[in-house]
Phi, psi and omega in degrees: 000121162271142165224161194262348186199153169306314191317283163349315161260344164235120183247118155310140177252133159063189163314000196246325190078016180288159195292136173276153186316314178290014163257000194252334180304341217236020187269356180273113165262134168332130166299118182237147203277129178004294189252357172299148177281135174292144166303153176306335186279327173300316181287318177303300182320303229264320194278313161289359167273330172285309153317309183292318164294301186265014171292312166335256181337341197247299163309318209244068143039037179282122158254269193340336191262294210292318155324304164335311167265022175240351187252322169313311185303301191310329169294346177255357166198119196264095186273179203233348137308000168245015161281313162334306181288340186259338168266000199278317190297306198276297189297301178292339166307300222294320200287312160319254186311346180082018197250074150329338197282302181311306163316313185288354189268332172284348155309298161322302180293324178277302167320332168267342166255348165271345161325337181256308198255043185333315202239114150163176194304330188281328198286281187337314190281333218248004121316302200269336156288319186307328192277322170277332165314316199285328194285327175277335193260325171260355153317306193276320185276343155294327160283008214224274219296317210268324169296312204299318196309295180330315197266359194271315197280294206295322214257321161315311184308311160326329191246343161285326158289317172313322187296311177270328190296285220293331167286009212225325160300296175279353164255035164268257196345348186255309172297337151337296179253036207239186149291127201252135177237135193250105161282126200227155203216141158180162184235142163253177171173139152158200242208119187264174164336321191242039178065004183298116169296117181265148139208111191281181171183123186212171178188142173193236179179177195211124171258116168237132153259141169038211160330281253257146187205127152261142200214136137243149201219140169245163174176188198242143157220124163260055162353130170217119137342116154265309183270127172283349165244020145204174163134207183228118186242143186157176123236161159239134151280129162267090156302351169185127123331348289218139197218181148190136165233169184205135191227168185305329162179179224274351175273334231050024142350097168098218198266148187220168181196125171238170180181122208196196185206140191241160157225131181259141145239174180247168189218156163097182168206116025301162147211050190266176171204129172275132184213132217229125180048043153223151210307304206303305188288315179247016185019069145083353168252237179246156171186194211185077176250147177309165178207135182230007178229146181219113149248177196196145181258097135298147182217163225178078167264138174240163152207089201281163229228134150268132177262318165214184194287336175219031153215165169255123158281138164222139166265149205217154173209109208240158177221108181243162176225112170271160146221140195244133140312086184297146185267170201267329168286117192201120162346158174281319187302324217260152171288162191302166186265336190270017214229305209280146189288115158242138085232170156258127199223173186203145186234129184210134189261140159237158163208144180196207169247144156224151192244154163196137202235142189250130180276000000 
């Protein structure tokens, strides 16, 4: 069977091109001799036979196998219905697998036949797949880019969050070991030995290194009777304070332990201490003298709390010891002051709060 042109033998059928049937009868091309060159009919032949394979290979879903004989067939007669088939091959592998690459190659292939074919109904529709392919190919790549960005914005945010923690870092570490000037606040309550009702309220500050803090402080202590017939009724002001603690890290975070010694006077009036069936003082009864001077011993485990990035809460619970001073000047009812027993001393459990904020 002779033709004068491929075009002729392989005709798009419908939107698609397939090749007609009656062409497929013509596919064993004539033994042509070696060394002769082929005839345009020999090209013809040879090219519906390379088509017919890779229509084969294209049903049973060979797409790589089958493109091969269809871009073969077209160097040897470039009908421009088998660029349908080499992008029909290339859209469906690409599509199957997620292979944009492919896809773009099946563009490429719908472009080149309307490039041979500018004008007809097989043009329009194979126009109208190129636009949605372009439309699905520049979807994903906007989805590619838009990930890629995300994950280009994450790994920034990422080396930037790394960036500040390490900055952040050295500068605790720098603050560790450098001088810390600290403010300091707490309330007490509790109780001596003789039922006394206690309650401090004091603020001072601290020079901290690391672990380590020397502190000094002023403040108020307030006495009260509970038993009306002994104990300690005043107040003292705390003229000095003077301390050191050493805690678990540098904010005092967790558990700590201080300790230190004040000197007081009391003021005011009452400022007694009552005393009920003792020999030394009162030969053996009752009896009641001023008192205008105090020092006090403290000893102090706390366990703090963050409160912000620069202050602590700690509940704190302490054992303090006065010593009381008798005034020398003493009512007539009261015993001579050189008559009263010394040291005069009183031991007291507190528990309260402290606050503490770092400049």
């Amino acid at each position: 069977m002779a033709f004068t042109s491929l075009a002729g033998a392989l005709t798009l059928v419908g939107a698609l091109g397939a090749i007609q049937p009656a062409m497929a009868q013509d596919a064993e091309a004539p033994a042509v001799e070696e060394e002769a060159p082929m005839t345009p009919e020999d090209k013809q032949k040879a090219a519906i036979a390379l088509f017919t394979e890779g229509q084969k290979l294209l049903t049973e879903e060979k797409y790589p196998e089958s493109i091969a004989k269809f871009e073969e067939a077209f160097e040897l007669f470039p009908d421009p219905g088998l660029q349908v088939k080499i992008g029909e091959a290339y859209q469906r592998d690409g599509t199957e697998a997620r292979d944009y690459d492919k896809l773009r190659k099946s563009v490429e292939a719908y472009k080149k036949y309307v490039e041979l074919v500018p004008e007809g109904d097989t043009t329009t529709k194979i126009l109208e797949r190129i636009n949605q392919l372009e439309e699905s190919i520049q979807a994903e790549e906007e989805r590619i880019q838009r990930v890629a960005d995300e994950k280009t914005q994450a790994k920034l945010d990422e080396k930037l969050a790394r960036e500040a923690e390490e900055k952040e870092r050295l500068a605790k570490e720098k603050e560790k070991k450098s001088m810390q000037m600290v403010l300091l606040g707490g309330i007490l309550a509790g109780a001596d030995q003789q039922l006394s009702g206690i309650l401090r309220f004091s603020g001072g500050g601290m020079l901290s290194w690391e672990k380590f803090a020397l502190e000094a402080r002023v403040g108020i202590d307030g006495f009260l009777r509970i038993d009306q017939d002994q104990g300690i009724q005043g107040r003292s002001f705390t003229l000095i304070d003077v301390g050191a603690r050493y805690g678990m890290n540098y904010r005092y975070i967790g558990p700590f332990v201080s300790g230190g010694a004040s000197f007081g006077l009391f003021s005011g009036s009452p400022r007694e201490r009552k005393l009920i069936d003792d020999a030394d003082t009162c030969g053996g009864g009752d009896c009641s003298f001023d008192m205008d001077k105090n020092i006090a011993t403290r000893l102090a485990f706390g366990y703090g709390f963050k409160a912000t990035d620069k202050s602590t809460v700690a509940l704190r619970i302490e054992a303090q010891t006065w010593l009381f001073s008798v005034d020398s000047e003493q009512s007539i009812s009261n015993p001579n002051a050189n008559d009263v027993s010394k040291p005069q001393t009183a031991v007291a459990l507190m528990f309260g709060l402290e606050f503490m904020r770092w400049l």
